[in-house]
N, C-alpha and C positions, 0 to 999 in steps of 0.2 A: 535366939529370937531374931527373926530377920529384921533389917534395921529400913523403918520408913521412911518415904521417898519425902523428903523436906528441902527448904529452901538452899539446906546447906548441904546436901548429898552430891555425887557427882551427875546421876541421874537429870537432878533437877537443876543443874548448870548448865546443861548442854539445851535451856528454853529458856533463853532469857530476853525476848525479844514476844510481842504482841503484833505477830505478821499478819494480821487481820486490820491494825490502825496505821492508815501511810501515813499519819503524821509519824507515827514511831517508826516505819521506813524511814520517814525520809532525817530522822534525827540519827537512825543509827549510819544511813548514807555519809553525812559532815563527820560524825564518829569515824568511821573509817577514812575516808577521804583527807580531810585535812592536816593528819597527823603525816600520811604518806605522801601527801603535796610538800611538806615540810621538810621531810627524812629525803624523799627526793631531792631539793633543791642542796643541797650538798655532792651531789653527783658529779655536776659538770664542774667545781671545783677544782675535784680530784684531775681532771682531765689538764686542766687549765695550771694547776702545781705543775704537775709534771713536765709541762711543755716549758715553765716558766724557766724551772730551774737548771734545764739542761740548755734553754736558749740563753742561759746568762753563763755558761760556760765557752772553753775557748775555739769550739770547734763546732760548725752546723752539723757533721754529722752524726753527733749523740740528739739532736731532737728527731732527725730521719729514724735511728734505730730506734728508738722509744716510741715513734708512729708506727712505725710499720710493726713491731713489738706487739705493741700491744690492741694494733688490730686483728693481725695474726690470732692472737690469745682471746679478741672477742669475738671473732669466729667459732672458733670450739667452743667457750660459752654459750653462745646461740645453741650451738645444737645439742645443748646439755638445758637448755632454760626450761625444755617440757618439765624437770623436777620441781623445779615450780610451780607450773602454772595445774600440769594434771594431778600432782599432791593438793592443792587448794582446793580443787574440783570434787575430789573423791572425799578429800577428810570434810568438806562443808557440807554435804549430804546424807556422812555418816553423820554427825553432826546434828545435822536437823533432824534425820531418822529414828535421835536418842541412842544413836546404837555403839558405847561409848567403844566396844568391846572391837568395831570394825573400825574405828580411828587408831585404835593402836595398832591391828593390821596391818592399814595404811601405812604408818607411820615407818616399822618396820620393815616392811616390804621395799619404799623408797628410800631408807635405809640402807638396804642390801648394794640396792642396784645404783645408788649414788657413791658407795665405799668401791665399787665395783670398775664406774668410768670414773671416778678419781684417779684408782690405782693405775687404768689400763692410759692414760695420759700420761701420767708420767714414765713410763715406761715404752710408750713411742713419742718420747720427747724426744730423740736424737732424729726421728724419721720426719715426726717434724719439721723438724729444724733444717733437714736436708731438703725437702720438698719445697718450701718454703721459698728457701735459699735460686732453688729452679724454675722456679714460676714467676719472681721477681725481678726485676730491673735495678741491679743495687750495686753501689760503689761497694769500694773491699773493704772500707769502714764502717759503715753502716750493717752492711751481711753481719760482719764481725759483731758490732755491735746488738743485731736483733737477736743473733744465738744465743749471745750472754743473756739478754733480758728474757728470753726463753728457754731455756735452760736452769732460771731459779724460779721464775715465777709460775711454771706449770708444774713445781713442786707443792705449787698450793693450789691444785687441782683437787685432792681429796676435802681439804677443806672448805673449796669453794659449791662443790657439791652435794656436800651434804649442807650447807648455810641453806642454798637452794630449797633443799627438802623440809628445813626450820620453817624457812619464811613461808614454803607453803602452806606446812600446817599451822603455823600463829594465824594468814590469814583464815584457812578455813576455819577456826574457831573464834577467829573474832580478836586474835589478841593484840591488837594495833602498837600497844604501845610496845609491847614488846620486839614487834618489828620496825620499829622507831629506834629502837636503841640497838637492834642491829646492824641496822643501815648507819645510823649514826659515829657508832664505834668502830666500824671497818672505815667511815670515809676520811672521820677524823683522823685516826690513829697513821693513816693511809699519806695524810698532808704533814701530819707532824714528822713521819717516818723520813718523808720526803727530804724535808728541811737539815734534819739532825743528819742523816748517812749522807748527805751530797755536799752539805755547806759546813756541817759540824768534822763529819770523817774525811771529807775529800777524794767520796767516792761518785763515781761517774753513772753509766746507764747502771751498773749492778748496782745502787745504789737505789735508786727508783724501782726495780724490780723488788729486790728483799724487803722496800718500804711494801708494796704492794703484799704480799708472803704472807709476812707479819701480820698485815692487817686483818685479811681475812682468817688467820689462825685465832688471832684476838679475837673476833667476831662469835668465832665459834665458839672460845672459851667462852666466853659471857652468857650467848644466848641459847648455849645448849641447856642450864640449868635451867633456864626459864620456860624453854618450849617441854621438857620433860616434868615442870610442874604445870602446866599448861596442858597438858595428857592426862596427868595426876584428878585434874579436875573434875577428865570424865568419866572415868575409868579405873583400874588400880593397872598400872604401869608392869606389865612381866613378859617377858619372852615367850611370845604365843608359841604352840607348839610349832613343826617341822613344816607339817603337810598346811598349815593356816598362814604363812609367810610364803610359803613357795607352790601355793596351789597354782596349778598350772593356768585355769582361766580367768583367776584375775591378774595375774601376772601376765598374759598375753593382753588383758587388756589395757592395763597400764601402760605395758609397751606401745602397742596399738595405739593406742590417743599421744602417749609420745613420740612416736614416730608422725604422725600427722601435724601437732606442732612443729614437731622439725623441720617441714617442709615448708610450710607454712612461717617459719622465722625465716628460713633461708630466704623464702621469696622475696620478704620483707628487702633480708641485707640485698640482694642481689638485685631488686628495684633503682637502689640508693645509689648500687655503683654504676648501674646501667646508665642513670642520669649524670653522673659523673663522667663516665666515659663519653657519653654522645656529645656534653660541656665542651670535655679533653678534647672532641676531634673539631670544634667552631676554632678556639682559640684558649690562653694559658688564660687569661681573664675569668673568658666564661668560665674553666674552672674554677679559678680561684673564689670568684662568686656564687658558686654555686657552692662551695664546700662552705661560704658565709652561709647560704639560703638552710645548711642540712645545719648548722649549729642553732640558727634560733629556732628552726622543726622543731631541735630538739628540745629548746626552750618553751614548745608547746607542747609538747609528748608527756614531758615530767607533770604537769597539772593534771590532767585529762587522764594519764595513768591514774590517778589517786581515786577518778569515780569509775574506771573500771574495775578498780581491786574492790572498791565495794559491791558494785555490780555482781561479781565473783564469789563473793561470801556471803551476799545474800540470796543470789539466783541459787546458790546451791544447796543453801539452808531451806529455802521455799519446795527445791524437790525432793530433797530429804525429808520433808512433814507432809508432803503428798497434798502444800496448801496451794493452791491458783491463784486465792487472790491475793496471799503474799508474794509471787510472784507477779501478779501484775501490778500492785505497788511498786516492785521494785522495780520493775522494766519502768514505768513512769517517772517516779522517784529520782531510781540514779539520772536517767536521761535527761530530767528536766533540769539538773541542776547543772551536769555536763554542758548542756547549751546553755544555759546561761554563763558557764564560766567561757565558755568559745565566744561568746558575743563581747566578752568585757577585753577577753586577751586580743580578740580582733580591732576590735576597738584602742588598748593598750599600744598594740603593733604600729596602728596608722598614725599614733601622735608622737611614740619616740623609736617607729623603727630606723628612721635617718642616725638618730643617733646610737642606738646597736650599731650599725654598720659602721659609723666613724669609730668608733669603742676596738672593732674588730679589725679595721683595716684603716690605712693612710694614704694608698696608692690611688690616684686620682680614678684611672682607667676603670681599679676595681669597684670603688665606690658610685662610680657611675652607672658599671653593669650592673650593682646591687642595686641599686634604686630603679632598674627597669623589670627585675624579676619580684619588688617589693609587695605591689600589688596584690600578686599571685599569692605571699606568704599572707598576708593580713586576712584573704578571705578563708586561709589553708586550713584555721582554725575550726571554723564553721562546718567546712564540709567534712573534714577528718573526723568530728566528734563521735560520726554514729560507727565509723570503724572502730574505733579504740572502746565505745561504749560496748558494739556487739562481740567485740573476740571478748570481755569482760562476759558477758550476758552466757555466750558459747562456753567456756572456759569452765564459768560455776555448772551448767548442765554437762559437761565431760562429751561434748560433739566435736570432736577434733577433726570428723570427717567432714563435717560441714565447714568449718573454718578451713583445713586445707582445698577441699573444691573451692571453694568462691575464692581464694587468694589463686590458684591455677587457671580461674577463669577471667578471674582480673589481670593477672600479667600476660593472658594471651591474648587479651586486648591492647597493653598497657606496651608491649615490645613493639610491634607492628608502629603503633601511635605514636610514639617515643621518637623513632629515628623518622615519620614522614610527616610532624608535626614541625621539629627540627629541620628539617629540610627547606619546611616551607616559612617559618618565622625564629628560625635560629632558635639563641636560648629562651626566651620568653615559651617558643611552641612546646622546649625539651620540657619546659617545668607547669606546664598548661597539660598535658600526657600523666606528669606526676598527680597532679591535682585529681585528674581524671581517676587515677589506679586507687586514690584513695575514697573519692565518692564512690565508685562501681564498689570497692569492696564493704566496703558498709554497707551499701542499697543489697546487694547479694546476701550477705547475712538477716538483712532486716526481715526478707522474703523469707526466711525462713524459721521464723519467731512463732510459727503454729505446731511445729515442731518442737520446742522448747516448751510452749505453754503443755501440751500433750503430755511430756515429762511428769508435770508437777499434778496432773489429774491424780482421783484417788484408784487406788487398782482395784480393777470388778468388781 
């Protein structure tokens, strides 16, 4: 006898949300959000270890190798982050669709292809490390040193790639906490690593690398059992057949919306550094304050991140039930709560960001140029929101091609701007250009929010 669709089948798990009541939008919105404003805020941590404990050793250049380390390494991240972001998209849709059967597909599928650029990283870690080596400007210590920290830490390539594919589908089904406790357990485990191999063994940059390894290995131990009961929920968990993992046109199209994140991240990094560079060519200052200005960004990015990812799980649950007005809930919803959280940190910024800056830096010179591009940071909030709010919105409907045009159309305003904005008001104009690249790309996305709503129409 076949067994009835009830509260406690998996069927009936994958509808647990009343997309028709924005209050229940906008309650499941803080459900999401809040837990990953939280699990975020351990991030820059990790950063802030690492720098700590190799500037408390006897030599500057194990914190050069550890920077350039592991920017190097979050490079190639970036353009592995599409398993993230297009796993969210796709499992949140199957998801709302009920269709428990193409989550595990998904699952699968990004699966393959994340065990796949795991493998092929570490296996041109040596070319890596040689390219690397030629495209930098680096003492013979430092070189020395970023190989080493490259060389174990892109050993945790396979596991950092498929964590990607977890956290995708915990988001698109909704399971917060459990990407709570992966973000959690890699960051932690990441700082204590740090601590015990550098101060406890007396080990140098490999030391901080193997911390990082480990962590994300942990990571995966823990929350792989969770996200495959988490599948379990909607579905019965089995190895789809052959031609259902490797059919050919959803596998181009995964690829496809992957590759347009990619481009679309890249742009992102390559904004960051452009402003850095045009900084680099005023004076060592304007760097150096500008590389303060891109740390508290980021102290704005981690909040604001927490109502995209909801944005994301919900916009993709709305067109998976083929509901509109759950998705216009949600486009409302996240967004309102988004600016309200950009008006409080804007707000937050103007009363202690003198003191961020004293926190970061002691050099008179720097502290002065930081208080002239401050401004700029207080209102960055504001205007950034509906970027991060719309790649969230884009993201859950899987239009990759629409996020990579508008970021291509915004940096070919945003280069031009860049260097004749600086030209004409030095660093204030270089980071006046930034401000700009991130209003344009929001305003660019937001036009095309009729396309999205179309998505979640019911078909014929």
């Amino acid at each position: 006898m076949a067994k009835p669709v009830t509260s406690e089948t998996p069927e009936r798990k994958l509808d647990h949300l009343d997309g028709n009541d924005h209050k229940a939008v906008r309650l499941q919105t803080w459900r999401i959000a809040v837990p990953v404003i939280f699990a975020n805020s351990s991030i820059p941590l990790v950063a802030m270890v690492d720098t700590a404990v190799m500037g408390h050793l006897d030599h500057a250049h194990y914190i050069g190798s550890v920077a350039m380390g592991s920017f190097i390494f979050s490079l190639i991240l970036a353009v592995f982050g599409f398993l993230r972001m297009a796993t969210t998209g796709f499992v949140a849709q199957a998801a709302g669709a009920q269709d428990g059967k193409l989550v595990v597909a998904h699952f699968w599928r990004a699966m393959v292809i994340a065990l796949i650029l795991g493998g092929v990283t570490i296996v041109l870690t040596p070319l890596i490390i040689l390219v690397s080596g030629l495209a930098l400007t680096l003492s013979e210590d430092v070189a020395s040193g970023m190989a080493t920290y490259l060389s174990i830490v892109c050993l945790a390539a396979p596991a950092i790639t498929v964590n990607m594919v977890i956290i995708g589908v915990l988001f698109g089904l909704w399971r917060i906490k459990a990407t709570v406790i992966q973000l959690m357990t890699v960051n932690v485990i990441n700082i204590i690593g740090n601590l015990v191999l550098v101060y406890g063994f007396g080990m140098r940059v490999e030391g901080v690398a193997l911390a990082t390894a480990i962590s994300h290995y942990a990571g995966l131990l823990v929350t792989l059992p969770l996200v495959l009961s988490a599948i379990r929920s909607v579905a019965p968990l089995s190895w789809p057949a052959f031609s259902v993992v490797f059919n050919l046109s959803a596998m181009r199209r995964y690829l496809s919306l992957g590759f347009d994140l990619t481009i679309r991240t890249s742009c992102i990094i390559l904004s960051e550094l452009i402003v850095l560079n045009a900084a680099s060519g005023i004076d060592d200052v304007a760097l150096a304050a500008s590389q303060i200005g891109f740390v508290i960004f980021g102290l704005i990015a981690y909040p604001l991140d927490g109502f995209a990812h909801a944005a994301e799980a919900l916009t993709g649950s709305a067109i998976g039930r083929r509901n509109p007005v759950m998705l216009r809930h949600t486009l409302r919803e996240t967004t309102r709560l988004a600016v309200i959280m950009a008006v409080l940190m804007a707000a937050g910024l103007a009363l202690i960001g003198p003191l961020i800056i004293g926190v970061l830096t002691s050099i008179p010179s720097v502290v002065e140029t930081s208080y002239r591009i401050l401004p700029i940071l207080v209102i960055m909030p504001i205007v950034s929101v509906f970027a991060f709010q719309m790649d969230g919105v884009f993201v859950g409907a899987t239009m990759g091609h629409d996020m990579r045009n508008a970021m291509l159309v915004s940096m070919a305003l945003f280069v031009p701007l860049v260097y004749l904005l600086g030209w004409w008001f030095g660093l204030i104009g270089v980071w006046v250009a930034f401000l700009f690249l991130l209003g344009l790309r929001g305003a660019t996305l937001w036009m095309r929010l009729d396309y999205v709503r179309a998505c979640a129409e019911p078909k014929g």
